[in-house]
N, C-alpha and C positions, 0 to 999 in steps of 0.2 A: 324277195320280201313281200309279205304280205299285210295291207293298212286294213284294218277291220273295224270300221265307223260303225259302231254303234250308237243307240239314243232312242228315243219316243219316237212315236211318229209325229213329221210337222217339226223336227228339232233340229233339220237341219242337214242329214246323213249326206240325200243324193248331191245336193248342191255341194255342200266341201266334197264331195269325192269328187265333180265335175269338175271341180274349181283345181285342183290338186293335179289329174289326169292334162286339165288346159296345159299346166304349167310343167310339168313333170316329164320329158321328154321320154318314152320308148314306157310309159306306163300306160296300161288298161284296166278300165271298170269289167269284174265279171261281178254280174249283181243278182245273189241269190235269190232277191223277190222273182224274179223272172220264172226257174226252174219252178218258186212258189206258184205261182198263178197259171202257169203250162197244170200241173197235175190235179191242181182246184176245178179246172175249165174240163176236165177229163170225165169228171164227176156229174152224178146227174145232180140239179139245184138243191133237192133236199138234202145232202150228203156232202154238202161242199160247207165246212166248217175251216178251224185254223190250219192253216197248209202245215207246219211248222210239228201239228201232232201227229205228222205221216214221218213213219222209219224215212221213205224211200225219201222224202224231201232230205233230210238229214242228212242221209249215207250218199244220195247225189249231190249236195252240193262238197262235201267233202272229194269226192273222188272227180269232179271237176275241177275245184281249186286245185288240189294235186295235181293233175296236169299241167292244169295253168304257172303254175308254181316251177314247175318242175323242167319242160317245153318252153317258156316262156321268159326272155331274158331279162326283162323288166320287172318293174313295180307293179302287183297285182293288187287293187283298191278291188273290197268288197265292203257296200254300204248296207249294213241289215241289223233290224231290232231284234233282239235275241235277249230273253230276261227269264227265263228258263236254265235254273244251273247245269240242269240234265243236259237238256240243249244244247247249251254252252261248251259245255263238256264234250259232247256226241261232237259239236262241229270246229269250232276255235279249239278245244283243248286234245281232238283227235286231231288236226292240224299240226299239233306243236308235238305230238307224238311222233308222225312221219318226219319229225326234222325239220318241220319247215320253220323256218324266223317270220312269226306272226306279230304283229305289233298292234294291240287293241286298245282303241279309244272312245269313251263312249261322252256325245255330246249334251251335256244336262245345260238345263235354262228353271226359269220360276214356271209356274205355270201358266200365267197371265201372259209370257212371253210366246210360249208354246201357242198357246190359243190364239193368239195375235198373227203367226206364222200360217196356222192353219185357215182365218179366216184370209190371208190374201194368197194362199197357194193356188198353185196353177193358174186359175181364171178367175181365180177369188174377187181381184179387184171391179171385172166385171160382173159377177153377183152381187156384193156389194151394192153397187149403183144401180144394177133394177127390182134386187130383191130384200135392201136392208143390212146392216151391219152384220147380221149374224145369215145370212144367205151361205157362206164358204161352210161355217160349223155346221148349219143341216148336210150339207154335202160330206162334210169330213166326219157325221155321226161316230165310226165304228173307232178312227183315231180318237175321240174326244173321250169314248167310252173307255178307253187304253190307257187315256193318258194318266192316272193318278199312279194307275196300278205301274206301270212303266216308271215315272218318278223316285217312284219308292224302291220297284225292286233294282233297279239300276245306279241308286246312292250306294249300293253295295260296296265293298272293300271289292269282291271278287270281277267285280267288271271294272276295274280301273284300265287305264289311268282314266280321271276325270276332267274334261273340261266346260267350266261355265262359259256360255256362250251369248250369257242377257245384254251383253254391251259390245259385242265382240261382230263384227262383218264376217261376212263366208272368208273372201281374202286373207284375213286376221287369223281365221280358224284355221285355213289351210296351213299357213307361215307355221301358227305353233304346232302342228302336228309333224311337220315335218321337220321345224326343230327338234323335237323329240326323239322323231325315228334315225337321225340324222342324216335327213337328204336335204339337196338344194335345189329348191324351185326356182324357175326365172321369175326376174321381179313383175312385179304385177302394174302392167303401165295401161292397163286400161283405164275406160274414162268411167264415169258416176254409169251416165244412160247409157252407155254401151253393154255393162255389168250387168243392169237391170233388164235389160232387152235380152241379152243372153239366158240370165238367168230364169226368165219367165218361159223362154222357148223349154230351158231346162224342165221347169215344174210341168207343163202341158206336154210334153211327153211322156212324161211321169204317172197322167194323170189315169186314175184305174176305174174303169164302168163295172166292174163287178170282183 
């Protein structure tokens, strides 16, 4: 099976796949931003535009999750913003052509929430405190720039299932998604600042310089 987190950037994706993968025994994250930013990095600076409008990003990550899918006797979580029906199509819906049982979620919030995420992602909270409340949004420009346009085309019927995530923990979010797809995750006994700490190590590897 295949969990395909979708949503905006800043909405949430990598954490619930982290959070998911913790708990979800003999599952792994293959996470297409990755093959993204390999063929971006390939480019010389003027010519590195949206990874996503390259065939080859497209048809690689397809024919990587196929393996993985295929090879791989677990639960494959891929966390990627995809709001492009074409796109969509080309990767999740050539997916579900090879047979494979994909199950797609994409996680919506208001946008005042979004924004709120992005200003403490990563190292946010240290911007924050020597640069000002909006120090993480300078840093996260190109998300904020995304983000209406993301809200909007991913209210769609075609990228469901939906879930709102304004009041809802990573923990929370995991549980429902995986009610849905029907797996059981071990219960979630960690502590408040344990989560927090985890989850920060999570955003700071996450974090992208170009």
């Amino acid at each position: 099976m295949l969990l395909w987190i979708n949503g905006p950037f800043g909405g949430g994706k990598t954490q619930t796949a982290h959070e998911i993968q913790r708990r979800l025994p003999g599952s792994v994250i293959c996470d297409p931003e990755h093959a993204g930013f390999g063929l971006r990095r390939m480019l010389p600076p003027p010519l590195r535009g949206d990874f996503q409008d390259l065939v080859s990003w497209r048809q690689g990550v397809v024919e990587v999750l196929d393996l993985a899918l295929t090879k791989h006797d677990g639960v494959v979580i891929a966390p990627m913003t995809v709001t492009d029906s074409g796109y969509f199509a080309e990767t999740v819906g050539r997916l579900r052509e090879l047979g494979h049982d994909v199950r797609h979620f994409t996680l919506l919030a208001e946008r005042e929430t979004v924004l709120k995420r992005l200003r403490e992602r990563g190292l946010g909270h240290l911007l924050q405190y020597v640069g000002g409340k909006n120090a993480g949004l300078r840093r996260e420009s190109w998300a904020v720039r995304q983000l209406d346009h993301c809200l909007e085309r991913l209210r769609e019927p075609e990228f469901a299932e939906h879930l709102w995530t304004d009041h809802s923990t990573v923990p929370k979010t995991a549980d429902r998604i995986a009610v849905l797809a029907g797996l059981t995750l071990r219960p979630n006994n960690e502590g408040a600042l344990r989560t927090r700490l985890r989850q920060a190590r999570v955003g700071i590897r996450h974090i992208r310089f170009d």
